[in-house]
C-alpha positions as CSV (number, residue, x, y, z in Angstrom):
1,X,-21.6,31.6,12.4
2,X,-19.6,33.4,9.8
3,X,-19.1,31.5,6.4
4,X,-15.7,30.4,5.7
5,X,-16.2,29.5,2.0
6,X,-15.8,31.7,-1.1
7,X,-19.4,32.9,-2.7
8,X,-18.5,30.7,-5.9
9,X,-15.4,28.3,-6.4
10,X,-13.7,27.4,-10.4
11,X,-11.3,24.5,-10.1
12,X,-9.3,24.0,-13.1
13,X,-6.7,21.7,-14.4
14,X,-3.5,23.0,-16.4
15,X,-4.0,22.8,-20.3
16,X,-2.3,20.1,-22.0
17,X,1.6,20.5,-21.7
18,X,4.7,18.9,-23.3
19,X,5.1,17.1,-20.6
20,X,1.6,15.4,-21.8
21,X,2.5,15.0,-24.9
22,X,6.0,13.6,-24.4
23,X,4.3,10.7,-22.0
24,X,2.2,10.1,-24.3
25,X,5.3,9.7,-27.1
26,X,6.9,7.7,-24.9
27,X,3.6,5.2,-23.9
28,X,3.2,5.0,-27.9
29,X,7.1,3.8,-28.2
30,X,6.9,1.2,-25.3
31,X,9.5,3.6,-23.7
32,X,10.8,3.0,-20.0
33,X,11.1,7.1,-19.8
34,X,10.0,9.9,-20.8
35,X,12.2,12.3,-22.8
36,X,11.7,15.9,-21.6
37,X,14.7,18.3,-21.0
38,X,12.6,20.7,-17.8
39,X,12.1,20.1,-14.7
40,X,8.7,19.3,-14.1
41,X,8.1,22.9,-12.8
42,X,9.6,24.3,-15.9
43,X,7.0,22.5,-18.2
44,X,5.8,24.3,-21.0
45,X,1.5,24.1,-22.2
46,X,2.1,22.7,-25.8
47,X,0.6,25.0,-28.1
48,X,-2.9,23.0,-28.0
49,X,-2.9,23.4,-24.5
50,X,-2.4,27.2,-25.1
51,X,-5.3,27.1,-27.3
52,X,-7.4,25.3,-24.6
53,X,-6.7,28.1,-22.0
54,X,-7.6,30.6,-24.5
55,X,-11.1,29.2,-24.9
56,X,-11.7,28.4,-22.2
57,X,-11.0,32.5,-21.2
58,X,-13.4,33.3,-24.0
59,X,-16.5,31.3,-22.6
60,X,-15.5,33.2,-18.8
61,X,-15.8,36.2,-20.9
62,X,-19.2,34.8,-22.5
63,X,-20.6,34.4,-19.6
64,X,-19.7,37.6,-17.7
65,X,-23.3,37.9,-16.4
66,X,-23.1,35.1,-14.3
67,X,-19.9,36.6,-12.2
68,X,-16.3,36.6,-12.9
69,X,-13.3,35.3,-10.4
70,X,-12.4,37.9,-8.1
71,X,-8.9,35.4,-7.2
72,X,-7.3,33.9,-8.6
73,X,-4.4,31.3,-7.2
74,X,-2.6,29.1,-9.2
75,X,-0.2,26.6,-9.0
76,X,4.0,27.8,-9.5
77,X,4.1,25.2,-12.5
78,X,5.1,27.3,-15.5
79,X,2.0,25.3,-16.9
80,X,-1.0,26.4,-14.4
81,X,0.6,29.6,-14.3
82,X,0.5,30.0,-18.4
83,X,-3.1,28.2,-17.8
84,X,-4.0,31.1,-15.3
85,X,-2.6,33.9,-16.9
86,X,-4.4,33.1,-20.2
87,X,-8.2,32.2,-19.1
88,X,-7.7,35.8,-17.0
89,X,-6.3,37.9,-19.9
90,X,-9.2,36.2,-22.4
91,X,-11.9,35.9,-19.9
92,X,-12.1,39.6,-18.9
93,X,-10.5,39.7,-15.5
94,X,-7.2,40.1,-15.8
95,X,-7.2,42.8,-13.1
96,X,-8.0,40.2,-10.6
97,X,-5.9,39.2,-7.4
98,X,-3.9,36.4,-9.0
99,X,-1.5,34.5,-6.4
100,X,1.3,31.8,-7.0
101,X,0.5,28.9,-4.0
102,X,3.1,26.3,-3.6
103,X,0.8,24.2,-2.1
104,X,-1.4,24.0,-5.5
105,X,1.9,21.6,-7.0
106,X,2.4,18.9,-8.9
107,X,2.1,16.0,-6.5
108,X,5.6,14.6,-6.6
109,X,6.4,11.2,-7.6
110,X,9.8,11.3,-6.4
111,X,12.1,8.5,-7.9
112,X,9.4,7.8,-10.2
113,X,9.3,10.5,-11.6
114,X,10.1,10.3,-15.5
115,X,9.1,6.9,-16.0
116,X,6.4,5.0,-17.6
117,X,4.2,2.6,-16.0
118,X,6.4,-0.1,-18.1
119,X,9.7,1.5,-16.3
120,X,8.5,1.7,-13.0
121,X,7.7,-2.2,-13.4
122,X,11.5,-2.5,-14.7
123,X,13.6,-0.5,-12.0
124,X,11.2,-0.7,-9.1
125,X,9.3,-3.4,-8.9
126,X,9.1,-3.2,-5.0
127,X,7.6,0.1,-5.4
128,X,4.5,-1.6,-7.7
129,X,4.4,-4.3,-4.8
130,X,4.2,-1.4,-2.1
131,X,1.6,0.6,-4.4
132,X,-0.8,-2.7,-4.4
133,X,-0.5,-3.2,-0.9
134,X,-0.8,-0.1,0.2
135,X,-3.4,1.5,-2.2
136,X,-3.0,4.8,-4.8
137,X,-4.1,6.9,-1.7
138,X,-1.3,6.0,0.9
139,X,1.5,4.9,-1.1
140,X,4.0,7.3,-1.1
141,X,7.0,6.4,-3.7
142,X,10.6,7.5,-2.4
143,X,11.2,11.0,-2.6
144,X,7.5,11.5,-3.5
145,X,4.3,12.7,-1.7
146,X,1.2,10.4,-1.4
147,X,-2.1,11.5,-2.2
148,X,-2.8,12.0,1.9
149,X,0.3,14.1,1.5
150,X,-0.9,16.4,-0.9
151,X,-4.7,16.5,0.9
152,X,-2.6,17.8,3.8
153,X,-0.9,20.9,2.0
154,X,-4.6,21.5,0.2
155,X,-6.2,21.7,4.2
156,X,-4.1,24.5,4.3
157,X,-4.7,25.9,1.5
158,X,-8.2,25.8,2.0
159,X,-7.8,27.7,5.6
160,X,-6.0,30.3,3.9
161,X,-8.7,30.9,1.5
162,X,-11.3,31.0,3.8
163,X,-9.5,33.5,6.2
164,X,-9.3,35.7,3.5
165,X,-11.4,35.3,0.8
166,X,-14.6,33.8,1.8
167,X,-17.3,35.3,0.1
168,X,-15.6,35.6,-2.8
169,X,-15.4,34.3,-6.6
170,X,-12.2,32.4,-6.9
171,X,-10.5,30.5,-9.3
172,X,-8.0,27.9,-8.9
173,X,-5.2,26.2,-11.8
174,X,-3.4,23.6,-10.7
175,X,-3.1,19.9,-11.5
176,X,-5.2,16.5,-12.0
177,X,-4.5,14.9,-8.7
178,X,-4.9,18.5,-6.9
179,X,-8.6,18.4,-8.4
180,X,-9.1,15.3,-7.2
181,X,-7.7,16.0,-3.4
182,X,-9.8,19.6,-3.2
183,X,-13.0,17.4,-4.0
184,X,-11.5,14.9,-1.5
185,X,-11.4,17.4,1.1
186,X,-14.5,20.0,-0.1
187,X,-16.8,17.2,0.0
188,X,-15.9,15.5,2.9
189,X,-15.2,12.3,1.2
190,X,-13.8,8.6,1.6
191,X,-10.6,7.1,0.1
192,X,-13.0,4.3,-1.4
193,X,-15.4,7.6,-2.6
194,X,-12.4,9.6,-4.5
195,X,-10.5,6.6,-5.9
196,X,-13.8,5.5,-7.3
197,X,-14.0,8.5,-8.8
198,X,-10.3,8.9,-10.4
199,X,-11.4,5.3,-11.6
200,X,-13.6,6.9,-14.0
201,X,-11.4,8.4,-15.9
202,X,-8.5,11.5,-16.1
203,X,-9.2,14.7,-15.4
204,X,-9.4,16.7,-18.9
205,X,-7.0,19.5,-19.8
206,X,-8.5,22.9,-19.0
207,X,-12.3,21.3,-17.3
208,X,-13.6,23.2,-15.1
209,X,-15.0,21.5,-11.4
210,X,-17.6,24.1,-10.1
211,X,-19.1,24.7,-6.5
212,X,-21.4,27.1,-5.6
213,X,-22.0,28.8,-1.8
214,X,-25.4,27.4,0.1
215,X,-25.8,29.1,3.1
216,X,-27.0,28.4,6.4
217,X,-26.1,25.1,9.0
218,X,-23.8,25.7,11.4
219,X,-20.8,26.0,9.8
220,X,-22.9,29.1,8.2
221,X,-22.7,27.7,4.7
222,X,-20.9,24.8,2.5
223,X,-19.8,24.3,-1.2
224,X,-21.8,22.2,-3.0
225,X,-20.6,20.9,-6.7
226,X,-22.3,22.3,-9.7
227,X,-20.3,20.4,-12.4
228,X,-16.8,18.4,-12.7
229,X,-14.8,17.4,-15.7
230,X,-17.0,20.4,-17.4
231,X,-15.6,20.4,-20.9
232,X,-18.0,22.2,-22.6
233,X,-16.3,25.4,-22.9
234,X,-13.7,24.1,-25.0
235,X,-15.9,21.9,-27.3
236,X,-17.8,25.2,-28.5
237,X,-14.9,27.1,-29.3
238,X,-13.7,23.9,-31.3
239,X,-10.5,23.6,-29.3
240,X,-9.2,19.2,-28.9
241,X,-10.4,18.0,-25.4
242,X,-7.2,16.2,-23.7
243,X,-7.5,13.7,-20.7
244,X,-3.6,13.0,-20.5
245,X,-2.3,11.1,-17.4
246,X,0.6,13.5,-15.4
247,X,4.1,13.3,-16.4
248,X,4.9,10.0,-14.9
249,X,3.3,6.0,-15.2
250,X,1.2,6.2,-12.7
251,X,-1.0,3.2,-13.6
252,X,1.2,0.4,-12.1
């Protein structure tokens, strides 16, 4: 049976962004929202999350021996995009295919979207009811996308890159809860397995999650994970490690 996997898989989360850094700001201040001027696609990397991207180019470029992405597809936010475009032009293959994928988004949180955990609890506190009852996986706030609903966009996604670049090294930028669903769906796993795992902690600015082709069974190969959360790239070339929550409260 023909594999449908690429050779080796890099799944990467965004550097850090203003949008990070103005949550943050606005956790620190007790703030019920969060004082950016984008849209969330229009979100800058702040200049540490530049600096993140850049190193973590320079340790794809240090370890050239081991293979290089052949693809790359990021996410349309200006920040995996920026992300993308800087481990690619630092990590030596900047000649790569590099696609824009709508369904590697943001997960949208719809009418909560701006708001800290403190002003969700303030303008809708139904929605922190619903959330409890219904569990981080399912609940889907108005306007916004559940985690199922961005699992089902990533299905896709994951067809697409098997029809046509299976075999391949590919890279992927996108967002924390996007890591999250691709392991969710790569590995086969269980709402009570990926929840457990996002209970852990964030997923850091610029890590890398890894997986690696093993052939053979009948689906004539799967992916199996090498490293998440991999930081270490950063860390050598002295750049901060960030763990920031996305740009809304999500914690309720």
């Amino acid at each position: 049976m023909r594999n449908q996997w690429p050779r080796r898989l890099w799944i990467i989360r965004h550097g850090e962004s203003m949008g990070n850094v103005a949550r943050q700001a606005a956790m620190d201040a007790g703030l019920a929202e969060i004082n950016i001027d984008h849209r969330d696609i229009d979100v800058p990397l702040s200049s540490l999350g530049e600096e993140q991207a850049t190193a973590l180019g320079r340790w794809f470029a240090r370890h050239s021996e081991d293979g290089l992405p052949q693809v790359v597809l990021a996410s349309p936010y200006a920040r995996a995009n920026r992300t993308a475009e800087l481990i690619s032009q630092h990590g030596g293959f900047a000649d790569a295919e590099f696609y824009l994928d709508e369904r590697l988004r943001e997960k949208e949180f719809g009418v909560l979207d701006r708001l800290t955990a403190l002003g969700i609890q303030e303008r809708y506190p139904d929605q922190v009811r619903f959330r409890t009852e219904l569990g981080k996986f399912y609940h889907r706030p108005p306007a916004g996308e559940s985690w199922c609903d961005v699992v089902l966009r990533l299905r896709s996604l994951l067809d697409t890159v098997g029809l046509h670049h299976a075999g391949e090294d590919v890279m992927i930028v996108a967002h924390q809860v996007v890591v999250l669903c691709l392991r969710y769906v790569i590995e086969r796993m269980s709402e009570e397995q990926i929840l457990a795992i996002d209970r852990e902690g964030d997923v850091a600015n610029c890590s890398i999650t890894e997986y690696r082709l093993q052939e053979g069974g009948k689906r004539g190969g799967d992916l199996v994970l090498e490293r998440y959360n991999f930081v270490a790239p950063l860390e050598e070339q002295g750049a901060e490690v960030t763990a920031e929550p996305t740009l809304v409260g999500t914690k309720i």
